[in-house]
N, C-alpha and C positions, 0 to 999 in steps of 0.2 A: 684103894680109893677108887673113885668112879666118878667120871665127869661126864656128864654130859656134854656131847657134841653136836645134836640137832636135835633140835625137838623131833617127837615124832608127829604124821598128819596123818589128819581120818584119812581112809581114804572112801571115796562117795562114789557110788556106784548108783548112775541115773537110770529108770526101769521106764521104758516108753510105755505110753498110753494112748499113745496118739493108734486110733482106728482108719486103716488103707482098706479099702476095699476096692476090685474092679466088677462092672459092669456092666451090660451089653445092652444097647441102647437102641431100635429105631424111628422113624424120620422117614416121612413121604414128602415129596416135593411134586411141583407141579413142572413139566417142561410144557413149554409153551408150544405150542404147533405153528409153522411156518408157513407165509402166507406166499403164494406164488400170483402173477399175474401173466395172463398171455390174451397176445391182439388175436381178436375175432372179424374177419374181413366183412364176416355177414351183420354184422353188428353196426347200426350207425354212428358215427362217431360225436364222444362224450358218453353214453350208452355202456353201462356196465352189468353185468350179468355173477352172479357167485354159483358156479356148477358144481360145488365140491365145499361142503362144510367143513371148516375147521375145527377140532376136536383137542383138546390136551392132553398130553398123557402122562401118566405119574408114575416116578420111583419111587423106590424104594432103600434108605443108606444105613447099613448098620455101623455103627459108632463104638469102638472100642473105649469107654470111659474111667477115668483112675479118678476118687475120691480120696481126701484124708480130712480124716475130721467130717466129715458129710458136705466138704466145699471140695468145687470140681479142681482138677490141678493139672490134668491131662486130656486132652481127646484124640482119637485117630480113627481114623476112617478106615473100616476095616472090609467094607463092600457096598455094591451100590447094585440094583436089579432093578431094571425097567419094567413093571407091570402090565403096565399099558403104552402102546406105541401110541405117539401123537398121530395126528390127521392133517396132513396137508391143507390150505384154503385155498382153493384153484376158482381167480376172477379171470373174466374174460372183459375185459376192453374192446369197444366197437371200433374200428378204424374206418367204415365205410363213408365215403363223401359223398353223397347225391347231389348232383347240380339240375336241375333244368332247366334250357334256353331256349330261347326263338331262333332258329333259322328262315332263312325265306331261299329260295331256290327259282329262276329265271329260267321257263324253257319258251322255249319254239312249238309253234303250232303252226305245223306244217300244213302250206296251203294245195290244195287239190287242184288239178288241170280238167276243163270242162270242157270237151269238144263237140262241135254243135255243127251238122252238115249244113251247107249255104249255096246252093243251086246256081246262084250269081257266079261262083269264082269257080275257074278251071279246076277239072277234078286234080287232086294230092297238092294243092295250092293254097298254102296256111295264112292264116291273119290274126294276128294277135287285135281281139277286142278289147278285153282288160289282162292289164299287167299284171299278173300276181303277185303276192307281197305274206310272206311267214305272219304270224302275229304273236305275243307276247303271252304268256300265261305267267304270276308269280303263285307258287306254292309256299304255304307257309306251314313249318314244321315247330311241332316240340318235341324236343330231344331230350331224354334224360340220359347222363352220366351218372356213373359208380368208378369213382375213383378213377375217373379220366378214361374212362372206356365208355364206349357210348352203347346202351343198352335196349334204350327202346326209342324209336322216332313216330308219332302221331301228326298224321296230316290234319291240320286241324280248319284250314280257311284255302279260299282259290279266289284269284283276281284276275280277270283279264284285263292285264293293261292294254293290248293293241290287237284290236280284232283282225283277224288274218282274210285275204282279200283272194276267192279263187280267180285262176286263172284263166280265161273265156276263150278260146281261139275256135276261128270258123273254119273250116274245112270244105274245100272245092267239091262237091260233087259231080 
């Protein structure tokens, strides 16, 4: 006799169809070129100046890619090559303050001794006629500053406040 003790089962043997492929992919990017700025003393200030254009420069990335099915399912980064270096953008900023002011400046004008012979007075026998007296001169200046240094001064006006008075003295002959 013969009994059956399990049935028996297909057994199913599944056959992939699914299509992997890899392949090598690149990609240029842009890098941005970096911008610098430096103080220029000669430069008035607020006053900007760009001495050095900025440029971009681009790479280059190769991409290792894994498809299945013709949708992406992997990427890696498999190199990356600079083509072109960027270019710096070098601004110059004016830092320079120019001021100009008035000054006025007070001198002395020195007065002159005037000796006059006088037959009258015993000879080497002095006499003050007039008293002499300095006088007043104001100068007035314009001064320009750079950045608190003072660079150039223009006399630009003269005033005599107090006329200076020589001084007369007669001498004994």
């Amino acid at each position: 006799s013969s009994k059956v003790v399990s049935k028996p089962v297909d057994e199913i043997v599944l056959v992939g169809t699914m299509k992997a492929e890899t392949k090598e992919e690149k990609k240029t990017e842009t890098i941005k070129f970096e911008k610098e700025t430096k103080e220029n003393p000669k430069l008035k200030k607020g006053e900007t100046k760009v001495v050095q254009k900025g440029v971009d420069g681009i790479k280059e990335i190769t991409y290792k890619v894994t498809l299945e099915n013709g949708k992406e399912v992997k990427r890696e980064k498999v190199s990356e090559k600079i083509t072109k270096q960027p270019i710096k953008e070098i601004t110059e900023v004016g830092t320079l303050v120019t001021e100009v002011k008035e000054e006025k400046k007070t001198e002395d004008i020195k007065l002159e001794t005037i000796f006059k012979e006088n037959p009258e007075l015993k000879k080497d026998e002095k006499k003050v006629v007039t008293k002499g007296e300095n006088g007043k001169l104001t100068v007035f200046y314009k001064v320009t500053y750079e950045n608190g240094k003072e660079v150039k001064r223009e006399k630009y006006y003269e005033e005599v406040s107090k006329e200076k008075v020589d001084e007369v003295i007669e001498v004994g002959t």
